[in-house]
C-alpha positions as CSV (number, residue, x, y, z in Angstrom):
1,X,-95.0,42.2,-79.5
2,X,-98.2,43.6,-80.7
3,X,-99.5,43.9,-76.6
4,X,-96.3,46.5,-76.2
5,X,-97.3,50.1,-77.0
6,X,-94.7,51.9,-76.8
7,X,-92.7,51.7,-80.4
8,X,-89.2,52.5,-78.8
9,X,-90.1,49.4,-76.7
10,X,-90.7,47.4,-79.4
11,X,-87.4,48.3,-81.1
12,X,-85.3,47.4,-78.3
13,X,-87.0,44.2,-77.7
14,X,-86.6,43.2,-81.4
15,X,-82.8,44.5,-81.5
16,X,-82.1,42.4,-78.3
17,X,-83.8,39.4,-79.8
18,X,-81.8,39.5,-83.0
19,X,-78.8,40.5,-81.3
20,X,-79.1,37.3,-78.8
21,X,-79.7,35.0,-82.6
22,X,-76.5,36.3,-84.1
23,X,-74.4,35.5,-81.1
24,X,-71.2,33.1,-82.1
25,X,-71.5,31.6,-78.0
26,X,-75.4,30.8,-78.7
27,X,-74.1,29.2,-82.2
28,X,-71.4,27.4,-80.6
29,X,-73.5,25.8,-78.1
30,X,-76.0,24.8,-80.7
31,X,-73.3,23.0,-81.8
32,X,-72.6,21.3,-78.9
33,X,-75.8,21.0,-76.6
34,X,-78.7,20.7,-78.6
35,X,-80.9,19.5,-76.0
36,X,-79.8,23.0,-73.8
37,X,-80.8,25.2,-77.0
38,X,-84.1,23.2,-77.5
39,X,-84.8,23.8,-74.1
40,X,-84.0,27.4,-73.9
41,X,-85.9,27.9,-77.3
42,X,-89.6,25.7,-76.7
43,X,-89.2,27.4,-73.3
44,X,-89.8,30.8,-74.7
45,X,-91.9,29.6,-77.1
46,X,-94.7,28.5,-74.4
47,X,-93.6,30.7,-72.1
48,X,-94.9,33.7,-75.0
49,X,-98.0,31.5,-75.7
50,X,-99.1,31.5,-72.5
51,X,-98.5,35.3,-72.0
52,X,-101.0,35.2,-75.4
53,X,-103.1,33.3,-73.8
54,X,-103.7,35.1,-70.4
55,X,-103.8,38.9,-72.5
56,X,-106.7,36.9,-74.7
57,X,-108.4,36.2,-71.8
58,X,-108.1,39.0,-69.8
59,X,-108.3,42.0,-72.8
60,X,-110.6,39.5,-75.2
61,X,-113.9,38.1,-74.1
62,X,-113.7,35.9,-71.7
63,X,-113.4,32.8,-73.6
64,X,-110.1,30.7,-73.7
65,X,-108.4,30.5,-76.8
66,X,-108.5,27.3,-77.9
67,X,-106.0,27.1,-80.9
68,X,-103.6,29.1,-78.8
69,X,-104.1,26.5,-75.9
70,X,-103.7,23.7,-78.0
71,X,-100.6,25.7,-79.7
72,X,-99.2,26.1,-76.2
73,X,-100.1,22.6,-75.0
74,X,-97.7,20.9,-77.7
75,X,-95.2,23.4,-77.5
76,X,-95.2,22.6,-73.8
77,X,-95.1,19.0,-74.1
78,X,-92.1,19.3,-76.7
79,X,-90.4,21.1,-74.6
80,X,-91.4,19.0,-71.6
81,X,-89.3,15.5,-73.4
82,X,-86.4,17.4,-74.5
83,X,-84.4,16.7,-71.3
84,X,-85.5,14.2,-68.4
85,X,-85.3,17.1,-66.2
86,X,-87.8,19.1,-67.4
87,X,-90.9,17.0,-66.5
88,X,-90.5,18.1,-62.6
89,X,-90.8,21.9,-63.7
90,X,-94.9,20.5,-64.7
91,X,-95.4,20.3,-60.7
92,X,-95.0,24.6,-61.4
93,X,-97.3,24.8,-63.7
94,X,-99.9,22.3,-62.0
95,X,-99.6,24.9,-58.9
96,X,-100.0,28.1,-61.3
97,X,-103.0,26.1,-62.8
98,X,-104.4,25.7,-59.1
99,X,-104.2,29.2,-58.4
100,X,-106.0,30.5,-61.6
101,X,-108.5,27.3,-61.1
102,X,-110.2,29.5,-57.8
103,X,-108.8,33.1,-58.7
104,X,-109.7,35.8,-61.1
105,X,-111.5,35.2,-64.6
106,X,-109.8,31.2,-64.6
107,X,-112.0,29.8,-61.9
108,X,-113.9,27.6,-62.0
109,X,-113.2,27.3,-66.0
110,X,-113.7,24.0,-67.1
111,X,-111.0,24.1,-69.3
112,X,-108.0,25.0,-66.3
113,X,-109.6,21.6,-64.7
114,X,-108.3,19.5,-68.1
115,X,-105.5,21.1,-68.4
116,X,-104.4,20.3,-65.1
117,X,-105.3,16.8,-65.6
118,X,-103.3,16.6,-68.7
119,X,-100.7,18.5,-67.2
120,X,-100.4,15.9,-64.3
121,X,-100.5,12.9,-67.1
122,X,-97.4,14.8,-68.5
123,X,-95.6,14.6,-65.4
124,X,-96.4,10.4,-64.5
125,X,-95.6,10.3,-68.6
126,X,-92.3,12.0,-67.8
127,X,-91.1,10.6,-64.6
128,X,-91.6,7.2,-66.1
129,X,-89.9,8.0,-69.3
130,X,-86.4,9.5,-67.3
131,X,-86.7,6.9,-64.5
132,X,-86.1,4.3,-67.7
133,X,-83.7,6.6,-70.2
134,X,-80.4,6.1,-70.7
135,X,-79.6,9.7,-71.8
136,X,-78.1,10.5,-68.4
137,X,-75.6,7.8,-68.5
138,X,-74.5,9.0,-71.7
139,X,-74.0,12.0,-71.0
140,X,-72.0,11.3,-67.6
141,X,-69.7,8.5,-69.5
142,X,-68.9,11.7,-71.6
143,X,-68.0,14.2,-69.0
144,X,-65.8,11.5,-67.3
145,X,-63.8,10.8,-70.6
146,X,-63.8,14.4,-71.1
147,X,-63.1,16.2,-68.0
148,X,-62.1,13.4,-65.4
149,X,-60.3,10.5,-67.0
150,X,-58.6,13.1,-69.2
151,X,-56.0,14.9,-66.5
152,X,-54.1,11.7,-64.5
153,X,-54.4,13.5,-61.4
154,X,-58.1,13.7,-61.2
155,X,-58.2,10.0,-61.8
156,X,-56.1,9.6,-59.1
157,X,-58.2,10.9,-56.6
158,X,-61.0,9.4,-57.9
159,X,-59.3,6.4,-57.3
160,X,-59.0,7.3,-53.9
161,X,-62.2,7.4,-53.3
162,X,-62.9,4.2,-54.9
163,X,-63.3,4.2,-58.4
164,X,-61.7,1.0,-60.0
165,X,-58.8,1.6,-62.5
166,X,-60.1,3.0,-66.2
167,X,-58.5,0.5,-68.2
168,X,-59.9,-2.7,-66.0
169,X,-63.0,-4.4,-68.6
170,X,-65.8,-4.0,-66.1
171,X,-65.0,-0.2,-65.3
172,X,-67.9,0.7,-67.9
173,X,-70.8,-0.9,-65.6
């Protein structure tokens, strides 16, 4: 918060942060959905290291900071793993990396043209790893024993539309 000036600012944005920590739903869902709270949480992280990053840059002088790259970089691949979604937001970043690559104080910087490269290794990494995971099915197995096979009707009309009975051995597969 040290880039805010204005100390009233910086109250309120410290209050709210504090307020969001202390709140029983984000607790709750801690509870529950990890991966969603580790998301939400690395997000922020390497969304406010990047904001460090470009203020460095653009208020410093001139050169790339590397330990807050490198800082951002691992936060960013942490938070890239935590759900097999996540890897497809990289094509956002590879486009924002573009842009700064032949705009502004970025271009031509050699160290936007490695990023992107890592950046895009992330992504093949990523696609690879969900296209083989497992995590997906889990989860779905667990919202059909929670919220479909649960109430008879639902499983009725899934029925309907073709799903074999629950309690026949090869339902699982």
């Amino acid at each position: 918060m040290h880039f805010i000036n204005n100390s009233a600012l910086k109250l309120i944005g410290a209050l709210t942060l504090i307020l969001f920590a202390f709140s029983p739903q984000i607790a709750e869902w801690d509870s529950i959905l990890m991966s969603e709270s580790l998301t939400i949480s690395l997000f922020i992280l390497q969304f406010t290291l990047l904001i460090k990053i470009i203020f460095k840059k653009y208020f410093g002088k001139g050169q790339l900071p590397f330990p807050l790259l490198l800082s951002w970089l691992i936060v960013y691949f942490l938070w890239t793993y935590v759900r097999d979604t996540n890897p497809y937001a990289i094509s956002v970043s590879v486009l924002m990396c573009l842009i700064l690559w032949r705009v502004g104080k970025f271009s031509n910087t050699k160290a936007v043209v490695a990023l992107l490269t890592i950046l895009i290794g992330m992504f093949i990494l990523g696609w690879i790893a969900s296209r083989s995971s497992v995590r997906s099915r889990i989860e779905i197995r667990a919202v059909y024993e929670s919220d479909l096979l649960s109430i008879p009707g639902r499983v009725t009309i899934l029925q309907s539309w073709g799903m074999p009975d629950p309690e026949f051995p090869a339902f699982p597969q």
